[in-house]
C-alpha positions, 0 to 999 in steps of 0.5 A, a space after each residue: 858296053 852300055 852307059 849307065 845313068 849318069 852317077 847312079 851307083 846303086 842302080 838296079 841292074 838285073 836279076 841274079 836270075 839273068 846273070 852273074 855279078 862281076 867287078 863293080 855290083 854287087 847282089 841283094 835280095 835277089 838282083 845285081 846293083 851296081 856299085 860304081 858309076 861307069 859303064 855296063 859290061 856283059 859277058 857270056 862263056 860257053 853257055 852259063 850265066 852271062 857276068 854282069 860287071 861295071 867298069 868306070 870311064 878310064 878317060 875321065 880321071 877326076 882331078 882336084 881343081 882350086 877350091 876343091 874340098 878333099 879328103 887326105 891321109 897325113 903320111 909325113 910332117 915336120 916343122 914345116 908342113 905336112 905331106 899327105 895323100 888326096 884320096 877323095 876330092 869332095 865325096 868322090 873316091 880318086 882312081 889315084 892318089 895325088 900328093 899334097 903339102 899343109 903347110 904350117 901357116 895353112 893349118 889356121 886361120 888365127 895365130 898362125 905364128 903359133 902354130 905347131 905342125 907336130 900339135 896339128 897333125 899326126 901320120 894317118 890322120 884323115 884330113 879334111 883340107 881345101 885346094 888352095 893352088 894345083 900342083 904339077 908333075 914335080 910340085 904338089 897340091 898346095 892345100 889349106 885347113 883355116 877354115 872351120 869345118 875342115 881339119 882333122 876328121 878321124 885320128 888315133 892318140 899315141 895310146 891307140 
């Protein structure tokens, strides 16, 4: 295993000459490049072309801290809040997903008595939110969209 340049997705790594392209590369213009940062991997079998692939680190789990801006999909709401899933903490995809809760009087800055969670949000919409207190094994990420650059990002209407 070699370690790649800290955080360089898109790091040339070899020709398509020299090897194969494995998990985590991909090919253009006749080189492999990686696609994730991680660790390189090279492989050889019975005398073909070694496969080139890059592997993240598994001990190093990104997780979302307070003030965190994050990426999420709304999956349920009521009344009260919302339930959505965190998918990327800033531009960073997660491995895997951690729950999370808007609640109504977190949606908006003003007027908040008069928020309604069914006007706010609807189930897939993709949410920009801000991590307000971490969760734990039983409890979710407590998150906030009163602010003016977050809120919903990509949503579909009724009509499609």
């Amino acid at each position: 295993r070699q370690r790649l340049s800290p955080g360089l997705a898109g790091e040339r790594l070899c020709s398509t000459d020299e090897a194969t392209a494995g998990g985590g590369t991909y090919t253009r213009h006749g080189f492999i490049f990686s696609s994730l940062a991680g660790c390189l991997e090279r492989r050889s079998e019975d005398g073909a072309l070694p496969v080139v692939s890059v592997v993240r680190d598994s001990e190093s789990q990104l997780l979302p801290n307070v003030g965190a801006v994050v990426t999420c999909k709304v999956c349920s709401i009521n009344s009260r809040f919302a339930k959505v899933h965190i998918l990327y903490v800033g531009s960073t995809p997660l491995k895997s997903t951690f729950r999370g809760t808007i609640r109504r009087e977190d949606i908006r800055a003003t007027e908040k008595d008069k928020v309604e969670v069914y006007k706010s949000f609807r189930p897939s919409d993709i949410v920009l939110a801000k991590v307000i207190s971490l969760g734990d094994a039983q409890s979710n990420y407590l998150l906030s969209t009163a602010e003016n650059e977050l809120g919903v990002v990509v949503a579909r209407s009724e009509a499609g």
